[in-house]
C-alpha positions as CSV (number, residue, x, y, z in Angstrom):
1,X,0.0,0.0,0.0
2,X,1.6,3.8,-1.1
3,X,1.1,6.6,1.3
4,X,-0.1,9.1,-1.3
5,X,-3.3,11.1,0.3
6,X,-5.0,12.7,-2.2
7,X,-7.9,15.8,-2.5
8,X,-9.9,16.6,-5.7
9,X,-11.9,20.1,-6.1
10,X,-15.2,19.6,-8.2
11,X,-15.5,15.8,-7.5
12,X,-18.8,16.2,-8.5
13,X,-18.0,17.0,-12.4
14,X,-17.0,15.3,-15.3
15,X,-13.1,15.9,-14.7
16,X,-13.3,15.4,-10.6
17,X,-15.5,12.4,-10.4
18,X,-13.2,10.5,-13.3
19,X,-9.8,11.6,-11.8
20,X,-11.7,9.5,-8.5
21,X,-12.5,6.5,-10.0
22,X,-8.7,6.0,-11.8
23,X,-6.6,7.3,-8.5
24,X,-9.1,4.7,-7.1
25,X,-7.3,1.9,-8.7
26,X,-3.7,3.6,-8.1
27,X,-2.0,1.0,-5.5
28,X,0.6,3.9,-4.4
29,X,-3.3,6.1,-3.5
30,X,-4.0,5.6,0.2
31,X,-7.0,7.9,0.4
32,X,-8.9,10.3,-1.6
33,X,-11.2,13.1,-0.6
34,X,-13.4,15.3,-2.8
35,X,-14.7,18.0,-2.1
36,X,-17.7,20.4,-4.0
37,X,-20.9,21.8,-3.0
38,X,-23.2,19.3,-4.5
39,X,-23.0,15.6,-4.1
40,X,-20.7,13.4,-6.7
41,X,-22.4,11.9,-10.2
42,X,-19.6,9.4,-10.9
43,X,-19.6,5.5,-8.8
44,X,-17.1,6.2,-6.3
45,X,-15.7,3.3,-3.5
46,X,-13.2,4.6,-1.5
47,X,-13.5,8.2,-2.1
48,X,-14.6,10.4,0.7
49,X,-17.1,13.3,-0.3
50,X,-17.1,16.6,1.5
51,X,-19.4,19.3,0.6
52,X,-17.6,22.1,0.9
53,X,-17.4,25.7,-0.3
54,X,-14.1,26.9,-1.1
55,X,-13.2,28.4,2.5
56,X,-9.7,28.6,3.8
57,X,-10.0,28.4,7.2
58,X,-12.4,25.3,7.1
59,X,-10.3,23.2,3.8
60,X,-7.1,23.9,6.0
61,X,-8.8,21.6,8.9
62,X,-9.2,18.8,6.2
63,X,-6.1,19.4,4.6
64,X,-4.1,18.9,8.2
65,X,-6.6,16.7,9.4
66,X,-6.6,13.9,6.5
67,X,-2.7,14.5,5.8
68,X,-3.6,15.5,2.8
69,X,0.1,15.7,0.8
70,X,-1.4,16.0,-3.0
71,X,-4.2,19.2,-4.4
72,X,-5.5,18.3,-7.9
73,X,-7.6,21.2,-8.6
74,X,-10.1,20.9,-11.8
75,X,-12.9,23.9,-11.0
76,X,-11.3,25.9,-13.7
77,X,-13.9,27.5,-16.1
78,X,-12.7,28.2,-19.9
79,X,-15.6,27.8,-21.8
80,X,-18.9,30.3,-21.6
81,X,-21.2,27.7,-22.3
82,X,-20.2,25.8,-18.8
83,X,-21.2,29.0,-16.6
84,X,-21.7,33.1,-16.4
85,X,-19.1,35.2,-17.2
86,X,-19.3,36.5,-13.3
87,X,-19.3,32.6,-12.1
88,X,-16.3,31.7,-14.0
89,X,-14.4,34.4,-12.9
90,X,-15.3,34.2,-9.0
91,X,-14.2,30.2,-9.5
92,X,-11.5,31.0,-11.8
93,X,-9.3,33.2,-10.0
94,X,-11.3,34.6,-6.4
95,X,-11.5,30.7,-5.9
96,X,-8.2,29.3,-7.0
97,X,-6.3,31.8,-4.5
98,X,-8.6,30.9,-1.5
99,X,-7.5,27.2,-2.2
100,X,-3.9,28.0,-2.7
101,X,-4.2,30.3,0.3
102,X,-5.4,27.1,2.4
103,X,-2.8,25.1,1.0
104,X,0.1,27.7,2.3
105,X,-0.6,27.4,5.6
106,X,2.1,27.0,8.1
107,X,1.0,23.4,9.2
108,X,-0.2,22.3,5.5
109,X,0.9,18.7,4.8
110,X,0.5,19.8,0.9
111,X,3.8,18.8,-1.0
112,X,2.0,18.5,-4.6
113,X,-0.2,20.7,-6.6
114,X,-1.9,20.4,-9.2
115,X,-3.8,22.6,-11.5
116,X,-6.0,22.0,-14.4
117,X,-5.7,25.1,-17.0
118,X,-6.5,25.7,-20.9
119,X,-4.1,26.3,-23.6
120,X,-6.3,29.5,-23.9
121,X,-3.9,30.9,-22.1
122,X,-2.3,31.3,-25.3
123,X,-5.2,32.5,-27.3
124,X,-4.9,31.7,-31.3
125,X,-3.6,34.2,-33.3
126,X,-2.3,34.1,-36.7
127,X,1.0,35.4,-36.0
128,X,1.7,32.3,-33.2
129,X,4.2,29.4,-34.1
130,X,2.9,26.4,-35.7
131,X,3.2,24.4,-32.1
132,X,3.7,26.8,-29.0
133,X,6.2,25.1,-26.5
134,X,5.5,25.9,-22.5
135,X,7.8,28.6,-22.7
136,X,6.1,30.6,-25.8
137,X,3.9,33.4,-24.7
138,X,1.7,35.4,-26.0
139,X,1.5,37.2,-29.0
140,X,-1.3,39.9,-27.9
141,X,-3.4,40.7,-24.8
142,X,-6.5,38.7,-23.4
143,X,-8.8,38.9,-26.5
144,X,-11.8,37.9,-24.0
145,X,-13.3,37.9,-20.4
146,X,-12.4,34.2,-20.4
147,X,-8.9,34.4,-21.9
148,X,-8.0,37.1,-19.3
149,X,-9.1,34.8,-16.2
150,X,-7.1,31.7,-17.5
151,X,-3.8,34.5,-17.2
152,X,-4.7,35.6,-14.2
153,X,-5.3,31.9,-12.5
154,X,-2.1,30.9,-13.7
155,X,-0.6,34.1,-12.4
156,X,-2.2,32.9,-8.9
157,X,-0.2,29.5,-9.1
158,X,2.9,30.9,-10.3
159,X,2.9,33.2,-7.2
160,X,1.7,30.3,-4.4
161,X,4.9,28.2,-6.5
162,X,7.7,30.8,-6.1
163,X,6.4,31.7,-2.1
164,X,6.5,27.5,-1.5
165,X,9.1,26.0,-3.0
166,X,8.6,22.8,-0.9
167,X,5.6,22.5,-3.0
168,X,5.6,20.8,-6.2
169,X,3.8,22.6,-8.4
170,X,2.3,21.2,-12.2
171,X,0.3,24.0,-14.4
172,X,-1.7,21.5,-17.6
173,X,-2.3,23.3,-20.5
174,X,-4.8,21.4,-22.0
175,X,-5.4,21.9,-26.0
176,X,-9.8,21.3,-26.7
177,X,-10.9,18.7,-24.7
178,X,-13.3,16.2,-25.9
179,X,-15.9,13.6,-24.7
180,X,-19.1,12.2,-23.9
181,X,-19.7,13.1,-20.4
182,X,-18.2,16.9,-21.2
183,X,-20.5,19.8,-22.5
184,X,-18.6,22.2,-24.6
185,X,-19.0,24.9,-27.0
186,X,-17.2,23.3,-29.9
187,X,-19.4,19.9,-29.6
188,X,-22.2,22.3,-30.0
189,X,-20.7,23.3,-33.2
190,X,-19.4,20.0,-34.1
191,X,-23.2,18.4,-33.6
192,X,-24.9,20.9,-35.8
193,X,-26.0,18.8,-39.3
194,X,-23.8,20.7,-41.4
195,X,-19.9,22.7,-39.5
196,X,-19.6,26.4,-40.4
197,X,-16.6,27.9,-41.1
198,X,-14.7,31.3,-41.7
199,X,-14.9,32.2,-45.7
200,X,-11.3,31.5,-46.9
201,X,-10.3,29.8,-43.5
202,X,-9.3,26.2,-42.5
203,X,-8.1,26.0,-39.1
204,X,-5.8,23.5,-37.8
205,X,-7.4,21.3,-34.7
206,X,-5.8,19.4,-32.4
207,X,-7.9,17.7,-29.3
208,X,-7.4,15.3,-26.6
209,X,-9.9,13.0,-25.5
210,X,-11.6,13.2,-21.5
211,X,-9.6,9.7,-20.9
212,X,-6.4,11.0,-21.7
213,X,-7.2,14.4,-20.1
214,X,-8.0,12.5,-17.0
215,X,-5.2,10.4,-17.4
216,X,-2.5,13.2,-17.6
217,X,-4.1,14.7,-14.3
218,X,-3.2,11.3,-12.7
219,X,-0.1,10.8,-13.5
220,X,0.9,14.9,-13.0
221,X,-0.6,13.9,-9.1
222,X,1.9,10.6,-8.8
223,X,4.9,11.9,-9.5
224,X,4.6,13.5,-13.2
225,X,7.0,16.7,-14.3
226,X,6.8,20.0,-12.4
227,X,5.8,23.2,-14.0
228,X,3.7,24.2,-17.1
229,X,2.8,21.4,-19.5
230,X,0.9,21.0,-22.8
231,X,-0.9,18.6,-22.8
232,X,-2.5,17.7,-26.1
233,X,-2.9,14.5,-28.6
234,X,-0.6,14.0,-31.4
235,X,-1.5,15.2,-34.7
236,X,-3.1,18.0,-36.1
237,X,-6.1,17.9,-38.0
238,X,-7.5,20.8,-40.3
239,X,-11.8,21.7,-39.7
240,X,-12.6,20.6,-43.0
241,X,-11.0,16.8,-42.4
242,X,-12.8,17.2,-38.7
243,X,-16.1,17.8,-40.9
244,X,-15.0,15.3,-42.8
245,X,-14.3,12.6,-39.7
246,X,-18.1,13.3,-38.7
247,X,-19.5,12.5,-42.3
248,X,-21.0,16.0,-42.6
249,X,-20.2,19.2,-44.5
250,X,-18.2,21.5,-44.0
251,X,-20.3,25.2,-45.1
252,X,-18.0,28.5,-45.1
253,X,-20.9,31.1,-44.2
254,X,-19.3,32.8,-42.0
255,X,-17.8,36.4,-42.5
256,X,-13.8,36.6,-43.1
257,X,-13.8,40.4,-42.1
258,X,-13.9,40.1,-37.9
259,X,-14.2,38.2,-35.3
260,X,-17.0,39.8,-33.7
261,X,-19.3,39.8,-37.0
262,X,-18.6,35.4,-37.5
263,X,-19.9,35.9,-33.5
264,X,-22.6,37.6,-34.5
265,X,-23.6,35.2,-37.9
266,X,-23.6,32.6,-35.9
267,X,-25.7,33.6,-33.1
268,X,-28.6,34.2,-36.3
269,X,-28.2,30.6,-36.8
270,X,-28.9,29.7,-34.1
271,X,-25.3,28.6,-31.7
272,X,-24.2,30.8,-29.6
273,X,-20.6,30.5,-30.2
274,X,-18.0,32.4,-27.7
275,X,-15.5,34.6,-28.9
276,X,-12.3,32.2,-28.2
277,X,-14.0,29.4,-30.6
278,X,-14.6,32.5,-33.1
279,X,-10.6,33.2,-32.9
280,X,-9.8,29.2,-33.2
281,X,-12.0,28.7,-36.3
282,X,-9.8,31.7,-38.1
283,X,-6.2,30.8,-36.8
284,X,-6.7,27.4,-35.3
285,X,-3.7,26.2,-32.5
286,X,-0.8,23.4,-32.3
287,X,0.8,22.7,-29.0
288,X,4.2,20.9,-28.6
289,X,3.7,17.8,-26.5
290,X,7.2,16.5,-26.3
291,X,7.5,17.2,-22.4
292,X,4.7,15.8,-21.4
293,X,5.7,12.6,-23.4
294,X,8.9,13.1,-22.1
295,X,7.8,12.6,-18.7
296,X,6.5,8.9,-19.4
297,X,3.4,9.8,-20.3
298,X,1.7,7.8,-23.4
299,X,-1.3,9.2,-25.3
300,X,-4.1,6.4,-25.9
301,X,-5.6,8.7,-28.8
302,X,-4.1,10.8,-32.1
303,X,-6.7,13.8,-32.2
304,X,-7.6,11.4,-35.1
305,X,-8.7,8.6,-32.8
306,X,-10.0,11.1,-30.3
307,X,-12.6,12.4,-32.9
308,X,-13.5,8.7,-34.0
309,X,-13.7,7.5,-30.1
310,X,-16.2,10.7,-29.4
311,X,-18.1,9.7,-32.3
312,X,-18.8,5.7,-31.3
313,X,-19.0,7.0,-27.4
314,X,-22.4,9.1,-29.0
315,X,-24.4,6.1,-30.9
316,X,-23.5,3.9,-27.3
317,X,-24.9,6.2,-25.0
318,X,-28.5,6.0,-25.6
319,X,-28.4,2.1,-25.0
320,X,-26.5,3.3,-21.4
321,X,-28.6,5.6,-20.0
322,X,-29.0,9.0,-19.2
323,X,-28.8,11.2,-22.5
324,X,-27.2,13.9,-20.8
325,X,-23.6,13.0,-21.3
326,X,-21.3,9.5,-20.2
327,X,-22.1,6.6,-18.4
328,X,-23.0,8.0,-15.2
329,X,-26.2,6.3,-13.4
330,X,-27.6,7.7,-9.5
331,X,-26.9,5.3,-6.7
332,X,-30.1,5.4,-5.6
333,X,-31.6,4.7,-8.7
334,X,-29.4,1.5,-9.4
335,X,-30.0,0.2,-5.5
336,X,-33.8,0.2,-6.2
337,X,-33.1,-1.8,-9.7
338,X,-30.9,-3.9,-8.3
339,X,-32.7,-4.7,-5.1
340,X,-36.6,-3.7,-5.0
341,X,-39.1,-6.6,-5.2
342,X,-41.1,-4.4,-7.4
343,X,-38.9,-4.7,-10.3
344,X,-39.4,-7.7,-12.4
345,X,-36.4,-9.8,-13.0
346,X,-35.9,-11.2,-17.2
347,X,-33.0,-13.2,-16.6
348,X,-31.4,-15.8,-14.4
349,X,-28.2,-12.6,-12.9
350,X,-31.3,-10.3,-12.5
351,X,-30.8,-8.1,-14.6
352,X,-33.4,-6.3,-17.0
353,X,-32.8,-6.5,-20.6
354,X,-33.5,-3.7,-22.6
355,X,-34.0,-3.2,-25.7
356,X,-31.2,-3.2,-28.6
357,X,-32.0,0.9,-29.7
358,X,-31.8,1.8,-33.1
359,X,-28.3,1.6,-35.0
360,X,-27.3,-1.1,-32.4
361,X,-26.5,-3.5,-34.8
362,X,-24.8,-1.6,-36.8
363,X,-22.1,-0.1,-34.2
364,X,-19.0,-2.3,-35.2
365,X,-17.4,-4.7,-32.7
366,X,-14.0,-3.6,-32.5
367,X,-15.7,0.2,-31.5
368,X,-17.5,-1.5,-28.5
369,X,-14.5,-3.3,-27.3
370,X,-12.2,-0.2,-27.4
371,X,-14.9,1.3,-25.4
372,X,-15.3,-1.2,-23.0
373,X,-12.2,-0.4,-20.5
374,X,-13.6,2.9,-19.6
375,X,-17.4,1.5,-18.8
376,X,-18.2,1.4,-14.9
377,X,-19.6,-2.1,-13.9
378,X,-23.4,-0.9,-14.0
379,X,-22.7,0.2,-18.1
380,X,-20.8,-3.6,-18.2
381,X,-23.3,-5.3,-17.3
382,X,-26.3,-3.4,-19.2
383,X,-24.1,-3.4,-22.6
384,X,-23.8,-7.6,-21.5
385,X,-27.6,-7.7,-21.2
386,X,-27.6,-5.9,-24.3
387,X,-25.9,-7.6,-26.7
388,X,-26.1,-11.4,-25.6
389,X,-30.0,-10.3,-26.2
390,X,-29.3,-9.1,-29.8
391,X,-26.0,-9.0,-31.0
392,X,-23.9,-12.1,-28.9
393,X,-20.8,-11.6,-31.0
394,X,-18.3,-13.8,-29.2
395,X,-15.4,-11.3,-29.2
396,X,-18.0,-8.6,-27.3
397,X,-19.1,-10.9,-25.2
398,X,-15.5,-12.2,-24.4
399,X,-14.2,-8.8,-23.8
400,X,-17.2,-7.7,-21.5
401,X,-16.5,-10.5,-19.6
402,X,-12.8,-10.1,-19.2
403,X,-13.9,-6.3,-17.8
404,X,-16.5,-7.8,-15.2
405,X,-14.1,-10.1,-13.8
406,X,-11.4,-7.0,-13.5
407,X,-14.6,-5.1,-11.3
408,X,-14.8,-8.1,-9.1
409,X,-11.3,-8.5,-8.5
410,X,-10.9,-4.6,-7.6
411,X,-13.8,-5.1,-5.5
412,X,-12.3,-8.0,-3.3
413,X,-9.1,-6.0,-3.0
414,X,-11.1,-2.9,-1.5
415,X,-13.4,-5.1,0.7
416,X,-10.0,-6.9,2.2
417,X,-8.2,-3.5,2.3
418,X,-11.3,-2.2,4.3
C-alpha cells in the first residue's frame, strides 16, 4: 500500500469524479477526498465526499486533518457555455487563490499541486508558431473575459509556486478537450448537421480525448513533471478533415472580415458560439507535446482517434442511459433496480434487458471493445444484457466478460483493504 493522500476540487464533475475513480485503482493512492458543493455523479468506493465551499480556514482543517500531501484542482472555467461570465471568474481566480491560500498554511501537509488550466492561455492568433512550447507566450493581450481569467489563474499559481518552493507545483495546459460526459462549445458546433466555417479559413485542430485528459491529471498527481505542460494529442487535423471525420459538411458562411461579425452570424443561426471558438476557427492552434511525453506519459488517442472515439461514445450512450452525457447512473436509482421486489427480473443474474436501440446492430465490434475499459460495472453489465439479447458476438461478449471479472477483482481487493 503507497502513502499518497489525495484531494480533488469539483468531484462532483465530469473531470473530478473521473480523476476518483482512476486514483481509485492507483496501488501507491492511500486515500482520496473530494470536495464540492453538491453531491458526486460518478460510482465512487473509496473516495470520501465533502461538501464544501471553497473556504480557507475550514479546507485547511481537512487538509491537516486527513494528511492531505497531493491538491488536484479541476474547478477551472474556460468555456462560456459551462457557466456566467461573473461565475467563472469568481471560480477562476477569487477561488483558486482561497484554495492555494489554504494550501500555504504553516501546518499544510500539501507537498503537490496540481492545477487544471486551458491552452487559452495562449489565445490563437495568426501570427503564433505552428506548435507553442510551454515557454512561448503570448503574442497579444486577453482577447476575451475568459482568456484574461485563464492569465490571471495561472498568475495565482505561479505566485503560491515561487512563495512554496517545498511544493511541487504542475500548471496542464490542455489543448480542446473532448468527450461524452463533457459539454462544450465546440461539440455544440461540431453536432450541428452541417460545421460552419470562416470564408477562406481552414483552421488546424488538435484535441485530446476526456480519458487522456484525466489520465494526464493522474499521473501529474503521482509523480509527473513540475511546471507548465501541454498537454495535447498528437496530430493535427485541419476543420474541414474534422467535418470530414463526422461524415458532414463543411459550409464557409461565416464572414472573413472580424471576429465579432462570425460571433454575431452565428448567433442568427442559431449557436451561440464564444468569442475564443470564433478566434480558433480563423487561426486554429498546435501545442508541442514533447514534455509531457517526455515525462512517461503515453497518449491512448491521435486527435484522429479522439474524434472517432467521441463519435462511437455518442451512438453507445443512448443504449446506457441518461442522454445527458457519459455513463454516469444515481446510486439510488441502481439500488432500487438492483434490489426492489417491485422490479421484475428477465433473466437468471437479474438483470433487466433492454431493448437493442436503433443503430445497435450496426455499431461495429472492435468500437465497443475499445470502449469497454472505460465502462463502470453498472454500463458492463447493461451493454452484456444488451448484446447477448441481440447482438452475442463472441469477441464482445469475451471482452465484457474479461472487464466484469477486472470489477470483481478490484472489489475484493477494497473489501480486504477495508
Amino acid at each position: 500500500m503507497g502513502d499518497r493522500r489525495i484531494l480533488i476540487t469539483g468531484i462532483s464533475s465530469a473531470w473530478g469524479g473521473r480523476l476518483a475513480q482512476r486514483l481509485e485503482r492507483e496501488a501507491d493512492v492511500e486515500a482520496v477526498i473530494g470536495i464540492d458543493t453538491v453531491e458526486p455523479r460518478h460510482e465512487l468506493h473509496r473516495t470520501e465526499f465533502v461538501r464544501l465551499e471553497l473556504e480557507p480556514g475550514l479546507l485547511r482543517r481537512i487538509l491537516v486533518a486527513a494528511e492531505i500531501d497531493t491538491v488536484i484542482d479541476t474547478r477551472l472555467i474556460s468555456d462560456p457555455a459551462l457557466a456566467p461570465l461573473s461565475r467563472a471568474r469568481e471560480v477562476n481566480v477569487a477561488e483558486t487563490r482561497r484554495l492555494l491560500s489554504a494550501c500555504a498554511g504553516p501546518e499544510s501537509p500539501v507537498r503537490r499541486f496540481v492545477f487544471k488550466s486551458s491552452a487559452d492561455w495562449y489565445g490563437s492568433d495568426p501570427h503564433q508558431p505552428m506548435f507553442l512550447t510551454e515557454t512561448s507566450e503570448r503574442v497579444a493581450e486577453p482577447h476575451s473575459a475568459l482568456e484574461r481569467d485563464v492569465v490571471d489563474a495561472e498568475a495565482v499559481v505561479e505566485e503560491f509556486a515561487a512563495a512554496r518552493p517545498g511544493v511541487s507545483v504542475t500548471t496542464i495546459r490542455f489543448a480542446e478537450v473532448i468527450g461524452s460526459e463533457l459539454r462544450s462549445s465546440l461539440q455544440t458546433l461540431l453536432a450541428l448537421p452541417v460545421v460552419p466555417a470562416i470564408l477562406g479559413f481552414d483552421p488546424r485542430c488538435q484535441l485530446i480525448h476526456h480519458d487522456d485528459a484525466v489520465a494526464v491529471l493522474a499521473h501529474a498527481a503521482l509523480g509527473g513533471p513540475e511546471g507548465v505542460v501541454n498537454a495535447a494529442a498528437d496530430g493535427v487535423l485541419a476543420l474541414s478533415e474534422v467535418a470530414s471525420l463526422l461524415g458532414k459538411p463543411l459550409l464557409p458562411v461565416l464572414p472573413p472580415w472580424g471576429t465579432v461579425f462570425a460571433a454575431a452570424s452565428l448567433r442568427r443561426l442559431g449557436v451561440g458560439v464564444p468569442l475564443e471558438l470564433v478566434r480558433m476557427l480563423r487561426s486554429g492552434r498546435g501545442l508541442d507535446n514533447r514534455r509531457l511525453k517526455a515525462s512517461g506519459f503515453q497518449l491512448r488517442y491521435t486527435t484522429r482517434e479522439a474524434r472517432l472515439k467521441l463519435r462511437a461514445q455518442q451512438r453507445l450512450r443512448p443504449l446506457l442511459g441518461s442522454g445527458d452525457g457519459g455513463f454516469r447512473y444515481e446510486r439510488e436509482v441502481e439500488e432500487f433496480l438492483r434490489r426492489s421486489p417491485s422490479v421484475r427480473r428477465r433473466d437468471g443474474d437479474g438483470v433487466t434487458v433492454p431493448p437493442a436501440g436503433d443503430g445497435f446492430a450496426d455499431l461495429p465490434a472492435g468500437e465497443l471493445i475499445e470502449l469497454i475499459a472505460s465502462l463502470d460495472r453498472p454500463a458492463l453489465e447493461r451493454l452484456s444484457a444488451i448484446e447477448a439479447a441481440h447482438g452475442a458476438r463472441p469477441e464482445v461478449l469475451e471482452a465484457l466478460e474479461r472487464a466484469l471479472a477486472r470489477h470483481g477483482l478490484g472489489e475484493r481487493e477494497r473489501a480486504e483493504r477495508g
